[in-house]
C-alpha positions, -999 to 999 in steps of 0.1 A, spaced: 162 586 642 194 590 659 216 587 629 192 616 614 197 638 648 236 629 647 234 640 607 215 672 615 238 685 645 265 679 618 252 695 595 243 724 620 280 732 631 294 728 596 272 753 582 282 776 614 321 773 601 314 784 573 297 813 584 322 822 605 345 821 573 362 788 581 391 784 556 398 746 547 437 741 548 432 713 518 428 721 485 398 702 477 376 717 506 347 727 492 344 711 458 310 684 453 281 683 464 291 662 494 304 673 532 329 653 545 319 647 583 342 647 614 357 616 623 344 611 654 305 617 639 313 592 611 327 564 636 298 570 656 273 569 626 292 534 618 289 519 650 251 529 644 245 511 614 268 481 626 242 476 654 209 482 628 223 454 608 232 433 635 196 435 648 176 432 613 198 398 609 187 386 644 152 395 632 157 377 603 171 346 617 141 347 639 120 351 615 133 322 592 126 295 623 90 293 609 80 300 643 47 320 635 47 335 673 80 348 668 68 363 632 37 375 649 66 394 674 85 412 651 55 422 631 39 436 658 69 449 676 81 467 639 43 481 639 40 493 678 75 506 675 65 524 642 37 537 656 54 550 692 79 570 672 67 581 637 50 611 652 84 625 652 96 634 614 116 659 600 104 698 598 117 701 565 117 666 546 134 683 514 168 692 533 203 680 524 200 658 560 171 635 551 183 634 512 215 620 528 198 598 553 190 561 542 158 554 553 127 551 523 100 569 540 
């Protein structure tokens, strides 16, 4: 949810530039389909995912004990967690942010 906020205030203030008629000084600006993002958005948006992997591999480790309470509390924890903050989804699911995003749902 972060990474999606972080990708939409991007998204936000590049779309402003241009507006404003924001000339790129490189040759290859504007041609794709893809926005390159600011350096410090991408670092951040890597230290992100650094940390989601690091925890889904803890959870996985966890899991892989064969300690059925410990599976019981990730399953749960994924489903209360789910449930606390899926009432939150994009306005506008068919947007270049969430086709960019990673998540499947």
């Amino acid at each position: 949810m972060l990474r999606e906020r972080l990708m939409t205030k991007t998204m936000q203030r590049l779309s402003q530039r241009e507006l404003q008629g924001h000339k790129c000084k490189k040759t290859n600006c504007d041609q794709g389909p893809y926005v390159r993002l600011p350096f410090t958005d991408h670092l951040l948006q890597t230290l992100l995912h650094m940390i989601q992997i690091l925890i889904s591999y803890l959870l996985m480790l966890a899991v892989m004990t064969y300690n059925m309470w410990l599976l019981l509390g990730v399953v749960f924890g994924a489903g209360i967690g789910y449930f606390a903050l899926g009432f939150y989804v994009p306005k506008n699911r068919q947007s270049s942010v969430s086709k960019m995003s990673e998540h499947c749902h």
